[in-house]
C-alpha positions as CSV (number, residue, x, y, z in Angstrom):
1,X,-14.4,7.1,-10.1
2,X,-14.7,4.2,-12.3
3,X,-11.3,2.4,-13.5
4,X,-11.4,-0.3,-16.6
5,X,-8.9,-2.8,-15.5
6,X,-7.5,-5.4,-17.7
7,X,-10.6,-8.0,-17.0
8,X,-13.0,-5.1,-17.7
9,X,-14.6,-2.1,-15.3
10,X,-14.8,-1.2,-11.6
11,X,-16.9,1.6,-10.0
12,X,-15.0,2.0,-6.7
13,X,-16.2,4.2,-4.0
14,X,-14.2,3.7,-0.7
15,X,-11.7,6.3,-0.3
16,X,-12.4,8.3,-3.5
17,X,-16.2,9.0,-2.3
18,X,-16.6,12.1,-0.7
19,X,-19.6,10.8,1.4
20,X,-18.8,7.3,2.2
21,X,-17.0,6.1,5.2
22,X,-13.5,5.5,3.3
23,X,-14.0,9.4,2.4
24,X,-9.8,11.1,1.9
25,X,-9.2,14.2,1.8
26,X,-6.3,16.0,-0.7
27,X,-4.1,16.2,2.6
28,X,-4.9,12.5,3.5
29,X,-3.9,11.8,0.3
30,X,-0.1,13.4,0.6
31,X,0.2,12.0,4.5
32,X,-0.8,8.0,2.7
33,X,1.5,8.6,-0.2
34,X,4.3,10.0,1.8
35,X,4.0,6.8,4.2
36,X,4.1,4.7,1.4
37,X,7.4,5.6,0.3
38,X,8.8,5.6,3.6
39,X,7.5,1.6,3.4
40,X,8.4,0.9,0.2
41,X,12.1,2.4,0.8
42,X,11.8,4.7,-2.1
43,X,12.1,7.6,1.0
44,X,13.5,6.7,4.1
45,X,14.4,8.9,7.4
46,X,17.0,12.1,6.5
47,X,15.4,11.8,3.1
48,X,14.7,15.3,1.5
49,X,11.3,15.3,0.0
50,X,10.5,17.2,-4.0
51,X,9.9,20.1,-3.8
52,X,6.0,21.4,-3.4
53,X,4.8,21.5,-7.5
54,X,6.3,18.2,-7.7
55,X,4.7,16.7,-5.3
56,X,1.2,18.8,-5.9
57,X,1.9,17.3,-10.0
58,X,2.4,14.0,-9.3
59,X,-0.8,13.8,-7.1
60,X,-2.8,15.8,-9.6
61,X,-4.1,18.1,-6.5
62,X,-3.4,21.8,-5.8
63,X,0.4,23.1,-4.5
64,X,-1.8,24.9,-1.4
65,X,-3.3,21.7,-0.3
66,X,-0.1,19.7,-0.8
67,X,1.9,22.4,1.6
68,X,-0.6,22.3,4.0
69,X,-0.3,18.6,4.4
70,X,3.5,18.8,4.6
71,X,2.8,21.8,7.5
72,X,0.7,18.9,9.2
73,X,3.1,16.6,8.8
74,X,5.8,19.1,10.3
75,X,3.8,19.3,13.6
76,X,3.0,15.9,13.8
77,X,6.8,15.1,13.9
78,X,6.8,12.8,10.7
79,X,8.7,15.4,8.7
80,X,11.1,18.0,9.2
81,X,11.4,21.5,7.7
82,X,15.0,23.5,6.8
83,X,15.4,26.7,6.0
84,X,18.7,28.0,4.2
85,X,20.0,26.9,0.7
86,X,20.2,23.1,1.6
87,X,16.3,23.7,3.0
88,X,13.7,21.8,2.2
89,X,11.3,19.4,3.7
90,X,12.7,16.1,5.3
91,X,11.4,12.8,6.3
92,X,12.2,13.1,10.0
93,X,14.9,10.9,11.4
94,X,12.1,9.6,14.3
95,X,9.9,8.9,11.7
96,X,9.8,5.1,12.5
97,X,9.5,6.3,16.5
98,X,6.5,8.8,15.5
99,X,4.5,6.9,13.5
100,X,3.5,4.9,16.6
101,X,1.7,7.6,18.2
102,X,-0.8,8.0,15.0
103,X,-1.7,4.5,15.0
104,X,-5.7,4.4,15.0
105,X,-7.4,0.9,15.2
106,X,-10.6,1.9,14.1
107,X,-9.9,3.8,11.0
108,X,-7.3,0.7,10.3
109,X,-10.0,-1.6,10.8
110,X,-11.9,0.1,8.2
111,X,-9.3,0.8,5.8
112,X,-8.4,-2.8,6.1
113,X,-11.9,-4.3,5.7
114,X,-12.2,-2.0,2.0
115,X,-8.9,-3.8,1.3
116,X,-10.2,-7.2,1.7
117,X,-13.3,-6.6,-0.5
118,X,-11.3,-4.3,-3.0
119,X,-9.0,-8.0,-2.9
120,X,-11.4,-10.3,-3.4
121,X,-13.5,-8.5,-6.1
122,X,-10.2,-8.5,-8.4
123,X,-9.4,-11.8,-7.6
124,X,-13.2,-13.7,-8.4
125,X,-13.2,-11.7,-11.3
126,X,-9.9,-12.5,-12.9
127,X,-9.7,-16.2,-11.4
128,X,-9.5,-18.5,-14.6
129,X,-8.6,-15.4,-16.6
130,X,-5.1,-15.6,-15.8
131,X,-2.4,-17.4,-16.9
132,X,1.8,-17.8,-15.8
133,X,3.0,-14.8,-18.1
134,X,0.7,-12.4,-16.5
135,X,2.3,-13.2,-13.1
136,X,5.6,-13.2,-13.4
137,X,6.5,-9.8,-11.0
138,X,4.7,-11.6,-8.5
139,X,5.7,-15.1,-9.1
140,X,9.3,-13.2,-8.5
141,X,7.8,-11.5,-5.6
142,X,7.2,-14.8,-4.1
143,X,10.3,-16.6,-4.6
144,X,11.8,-13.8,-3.1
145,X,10.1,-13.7,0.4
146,X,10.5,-17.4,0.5
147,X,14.1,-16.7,0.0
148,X,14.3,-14.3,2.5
149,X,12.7,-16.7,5.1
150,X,15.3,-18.9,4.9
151,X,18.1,-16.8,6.2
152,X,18.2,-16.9,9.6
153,X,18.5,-12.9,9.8
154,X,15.9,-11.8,7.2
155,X,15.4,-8.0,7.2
156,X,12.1,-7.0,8.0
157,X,12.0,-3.6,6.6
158,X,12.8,-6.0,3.1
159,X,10.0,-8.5,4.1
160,X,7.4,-5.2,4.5
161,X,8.3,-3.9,1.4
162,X,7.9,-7.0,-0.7
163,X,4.5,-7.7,1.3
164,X,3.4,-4.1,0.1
165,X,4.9,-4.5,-3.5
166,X,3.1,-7.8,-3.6
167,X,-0.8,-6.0,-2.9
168,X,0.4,-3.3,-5.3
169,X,1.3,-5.6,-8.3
170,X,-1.5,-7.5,-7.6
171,X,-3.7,-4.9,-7.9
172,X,-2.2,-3.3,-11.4
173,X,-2.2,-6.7,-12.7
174,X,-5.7,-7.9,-12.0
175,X,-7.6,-4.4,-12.4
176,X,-5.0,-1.8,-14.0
177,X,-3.2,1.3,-12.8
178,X,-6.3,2.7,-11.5
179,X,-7.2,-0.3,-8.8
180,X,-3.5,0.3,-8.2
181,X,-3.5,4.2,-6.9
182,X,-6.4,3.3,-4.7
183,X,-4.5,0.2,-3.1
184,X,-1.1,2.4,-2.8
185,X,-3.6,5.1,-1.0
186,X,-4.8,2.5,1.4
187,X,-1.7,0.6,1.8
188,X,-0.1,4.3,2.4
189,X,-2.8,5.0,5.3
190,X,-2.2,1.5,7.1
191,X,1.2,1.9,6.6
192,X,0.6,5.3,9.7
193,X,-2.4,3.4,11.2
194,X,-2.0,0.8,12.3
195,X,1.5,-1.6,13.6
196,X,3.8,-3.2,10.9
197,X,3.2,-7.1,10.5
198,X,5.7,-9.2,12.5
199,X,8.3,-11.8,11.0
200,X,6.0,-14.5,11.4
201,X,2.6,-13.1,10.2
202,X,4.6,-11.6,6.7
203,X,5.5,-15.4,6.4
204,X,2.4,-16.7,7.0
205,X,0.8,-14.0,4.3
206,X,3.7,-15.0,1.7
207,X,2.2,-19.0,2.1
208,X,-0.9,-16.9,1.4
209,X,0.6,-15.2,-1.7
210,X,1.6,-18.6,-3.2
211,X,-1.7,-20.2,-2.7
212,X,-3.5,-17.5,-4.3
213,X,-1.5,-17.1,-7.2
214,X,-1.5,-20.7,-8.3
215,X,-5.5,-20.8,-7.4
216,X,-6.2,-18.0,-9.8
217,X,-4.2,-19.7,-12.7
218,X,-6.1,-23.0,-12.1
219,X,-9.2,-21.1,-11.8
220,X,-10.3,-22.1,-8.3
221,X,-12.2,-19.2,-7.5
222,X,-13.6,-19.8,-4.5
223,X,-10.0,-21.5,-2.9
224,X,-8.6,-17.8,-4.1
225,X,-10.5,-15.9,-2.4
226,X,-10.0,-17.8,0.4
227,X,-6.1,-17.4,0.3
228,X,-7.4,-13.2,0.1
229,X,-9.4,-14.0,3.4
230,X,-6.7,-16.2,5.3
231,X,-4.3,-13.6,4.1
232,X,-6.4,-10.4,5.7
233,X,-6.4,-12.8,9.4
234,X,-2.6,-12.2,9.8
235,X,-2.9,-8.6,9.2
């Protein structure tokens, strides 16, 4: 698969290669997708899911494969399936209680580790190229996990999401929509993988977000891809 960004073209292997390491199958691809709208909030437990062409169209793979996954899903107790006229498949109310049991610290490892290189390709490559009106959604991003982390109650399932939103803009901006499916595919798979980030580490990663940001405008490539690295140490 090769994506041109918006500072030119990538030729990405990782989870799109069918004999690399990072290799994902069409079911893989439903389970990460799935998982990251259960992070981002778009779907949460109880939710009903779209029906099976919808879901098969807007992953641009086949309506067997799709249902399949979802069956998988079923067994593995991350979803739940209803028959009658208000039938359908459901994010499982234990969703957050199953999700536990599939956590895999190897594959995480690995996912993670084609995150950080995806990360600091786009971010060497577009350091200098940037400027404050391309950054504005994460800029916003930013001020809004510092925000949150002064409240003395901060919601983590809000400080998750704007951590994932952060990667996912950050990847669109830098290197297009393309760089952004494969992030949202890898975010979506460490989202079952492996444990959600505690208070403190999100906070720590935000510092992260800031630093990186305001290196890339000035053009400080190598300080930006050390914010990447430092980031990728709290995960």
């Amino acid at each position: 698969m090769s994506t041109a960004g918006k500072f030119g073209p990538y030729s990405l292997a990782g989870p799109y290669s069918q004999t690399g390491p990072y290799s994902q199958s069409g079911a893989d691809l439903v389970r990460s997708r799935i998982a990251l709208q259960v992070r981002l909030a778009l779907l949460r437990p109880g939710d009903r899911l779209p029906d099976t062409g919808a879901l098969a169209e807007q992953l641009g793979i086949g309506e067997m494969t799709v249902r399949r996954a979802l069956e998988g899903m079923c067994q593995d107790g991350l979803l739940d399936r209803r028959r009658g006229r208000t039938g359908g498949t459901f994010v499982s109310a234990a969703f957050d209680a199953v999700v536990p049991a599939h956590h895999d610290p190897a594959a995480a490892a690995s996912a993670e580790a084609f995150l950080l290189l995806l990360e600091c390709g786009l971010v060497a490559h577009a350091s200098g190229e940037v400027g404050e009106a391309d950054l504005g959604s994460l800029r916003k991003l930013v001020a809004e996990a510092e925000e949150a982390g002064q409240e003395e109650q901060a919601g983590q399932e809000g400080e998750r999401e704007r951590e994932t939103r952060f990667h996912l803009e950050l990847a669109e901006t830098l290197g297009g929509p393309g760089l952004r499916a494969v992030t949202a595919d890898l975010l979506g798979r460490l989202a079952l993988l492996a444990p959600p980030p505690g208070p403190e580490a999100i906070r720590r990663r935000s510092r992260c977000h800031a630093e990186l940001l305001d290196h890339l405008v000035e053009g400080r490539t190598d300080r930006a891809v050390r914010a990447v690295k430092d980031h990728a140490i709290h995960r």
